[in-house]
Steps between C-alpha positions, in 0.01 A plus 500: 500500500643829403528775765495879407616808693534748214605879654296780516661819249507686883727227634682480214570911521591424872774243383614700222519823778743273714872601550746285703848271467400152436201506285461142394261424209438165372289370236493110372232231323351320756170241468139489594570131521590414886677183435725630269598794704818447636683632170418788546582514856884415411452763275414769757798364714720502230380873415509571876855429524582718205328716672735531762778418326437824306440716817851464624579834684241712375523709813272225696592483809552094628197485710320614228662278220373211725188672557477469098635159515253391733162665321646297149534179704146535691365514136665174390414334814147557463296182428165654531613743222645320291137292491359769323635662214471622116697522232722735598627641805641805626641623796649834629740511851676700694638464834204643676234326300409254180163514253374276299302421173394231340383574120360303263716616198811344408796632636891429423729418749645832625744690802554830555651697803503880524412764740146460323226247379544328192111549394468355163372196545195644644415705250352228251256355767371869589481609106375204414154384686503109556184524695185709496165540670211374263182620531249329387135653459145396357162682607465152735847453620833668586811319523848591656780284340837509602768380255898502619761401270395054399358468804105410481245721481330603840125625568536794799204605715437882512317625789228683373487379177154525354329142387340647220373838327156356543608491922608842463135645353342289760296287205497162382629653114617805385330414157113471560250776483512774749202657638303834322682779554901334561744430267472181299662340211858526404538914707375300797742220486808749424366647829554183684794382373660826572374476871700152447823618387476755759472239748769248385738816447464588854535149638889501266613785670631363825610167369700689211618733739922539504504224230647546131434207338268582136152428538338317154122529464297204323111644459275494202303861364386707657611407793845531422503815384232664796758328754810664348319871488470496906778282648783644645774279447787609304705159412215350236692346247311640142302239358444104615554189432362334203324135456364509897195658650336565807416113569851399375721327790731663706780315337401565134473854572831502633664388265338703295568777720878416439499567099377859606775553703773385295320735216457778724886508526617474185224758396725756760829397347363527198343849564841622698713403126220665290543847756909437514494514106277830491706670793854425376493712263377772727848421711234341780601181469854325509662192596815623621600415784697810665187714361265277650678507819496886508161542458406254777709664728296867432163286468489528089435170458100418419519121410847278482494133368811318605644163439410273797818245458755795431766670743690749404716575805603876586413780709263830392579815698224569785526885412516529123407105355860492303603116414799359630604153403671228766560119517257304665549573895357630832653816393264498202113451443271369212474841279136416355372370808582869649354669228172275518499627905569887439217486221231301706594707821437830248157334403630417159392080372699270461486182277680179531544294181729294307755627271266450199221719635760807505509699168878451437816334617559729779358359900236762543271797350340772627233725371560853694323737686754817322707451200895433507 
């Protein structure tokens, strides 16, 4: 059974905030399959001992390079952890503390030590939504389906959900004849269903509260369409699945559900290339690296696609963004994974994707807020 703990975009501004000698950030394939495991546990001790091995006298003190050595090793000793996990895993320490997250995309085998996080990784499984909150309506039913990564489909109980819109008007039907005098026919019925929507909107709110997951909606006309002009969530993926209904099973709709995603995202890359094309030539877009870097430093950067398996190790200036080049090191950090933190902590979006997603040769583009 797979097991997800995919970061919020506020914890992953707190990590990317974070300043201190010893930063440890791991990243390696691990399984959803318990038996098999213990790979990628001697991975993470393998990585863990890199780890430290790459620390060496980055002014830790050595109670706190044990301290370090100890959080790494409580990790690996974990059974109970280890019991539940992904396909990837990824975990962040320091002396004082350790996170972890368990994602459901797939990872490479990766160290990095610097006086920051290493955040890459987790960019794919926040860009990219593996799970989303179906909601499933007809004028006789509402259902809430929650769909994370391959795991099953599951049904979830909202308090205050209403049964039906016929419950809501009080009636047996919405469709028969009204008394003289009240409205009847099809202006009667939009009445009641949008008493409905009203209803299951409100009963979303708290159970959608602080999450970010997309919401898909599966409903037939009108009610689709009378729902969508009064709710007040913001996440609804556009459109819905096709070849399910209301009736359909949980399962068919989430796999169905799935498709949507996966073209939901490659709609957005395809929509940032289309905008990069158009803006380039306006000098707001480039894939230059020391530009790039600039403009996240000053907050010029409005959306940045990045390679999620490249490094490129270096430092950029904290004052004016300039690029400097180093070896691989403490000393040094992951240049793109820096530039991905200074643009999301400037409220610029960042995209995670494979080298073929990117419109050249180059590790990243950005489409800017102010020409270069």
């Amino acid at each position: 059974m797979q097991y997800f703990d995919i970061p919020s975009i506020s914890s992953i501004k707190s990590l990317a905030r974070f300043r201190g000698s010893g930063c440890v950030s791991i990243a390696l394939r691990a399984t959803p399959v318990t038996q098999d495991v213990q790979m990628a546990r001697i991975a993470f001790g393998n990585l863990a001992s890199d780890a430290l091995a790459q620390v060496g006298d980055d002014g830790l003190s050595t109670a706190a390079k044990r301290n370090l050595e100890s959080n790494l090793a409580d990790i690996a000793e974990d059974d109970d952890f280890w019991q539940f996990q992904s396909e990837s895993l990824v975990v962040f320490a320091t002396p004082d503390k350790v996170r972890t997250s368990r994602l459901p995309n797939h990872l490479t085998d990766d160290v990095q030590v610097s006086d920051r996080f290493h955040l890459s990784p987790l960019l794919r499984a926040v860009a990219f939504p593996h799970g989303a909150i179906i909601l499933v309506l007809a004028r006789g039913s509402v259902r809430v389906v929650e769909m994370i990564g391959n795991l099953p489909a599951g049904e979830v109980r909202i308090p205050g959900m209403p049964d039906s819109a016929a419950s809501v008007a009080g009636k047996a039907s919405i469709s028969g004849r009204s008394p003289k005098g009240r409205l009847q026919g099809s202006e009667g019925q939009k009445v009641h269903l949008l008493a409905y929507s009203r209803r299951i909107d409100e009963a979303m709110r708290p159970y959608l509260a602080g999450r970010e997951e997309p919401v898909i909606v599966v409903a037939n006309e009108p009610l689709r369409s009378i729902f969508l002009s009064v709710c007040s969530i913001d996440n609804i993926i556009d459109g819905q699945p096709t070849g399910v209904r209301e009736d359909s099973p949980n399962l068919e709709i989430a796999a169905a559900a799935r498709e949507l995603l996966d073209s939901a995202y490659a709609s957005e890359v395809q929509a940032f290339l289309a905008t990069y094309a158009s803006e380039a030539a306006r000098r707001r877009a480039t894939s230059k690296v020391s530009d790039i870097a600039r403009s996240s430093t000053f907050g010029g950067v409005d959306t940045l696609l990045i390679n999620m398996d490249a490094n490129l190790p270096g430092i950029i200036d904290e004052e004016d963004g300039g690029v400097r080049h180093e070896d691989d090191g403490a000393a040094s950090y992951d240049i793109l994974s820096e530039i991905a933190c200074r643009t999301l902590l400037t409220g610029g979006s960042v995209f995670s994707v494979r080298q073929d997603d990117l419109p050249g040769p180059e590790p990243l583009a950005a489409i800017l807020r102010h020409p270069v």
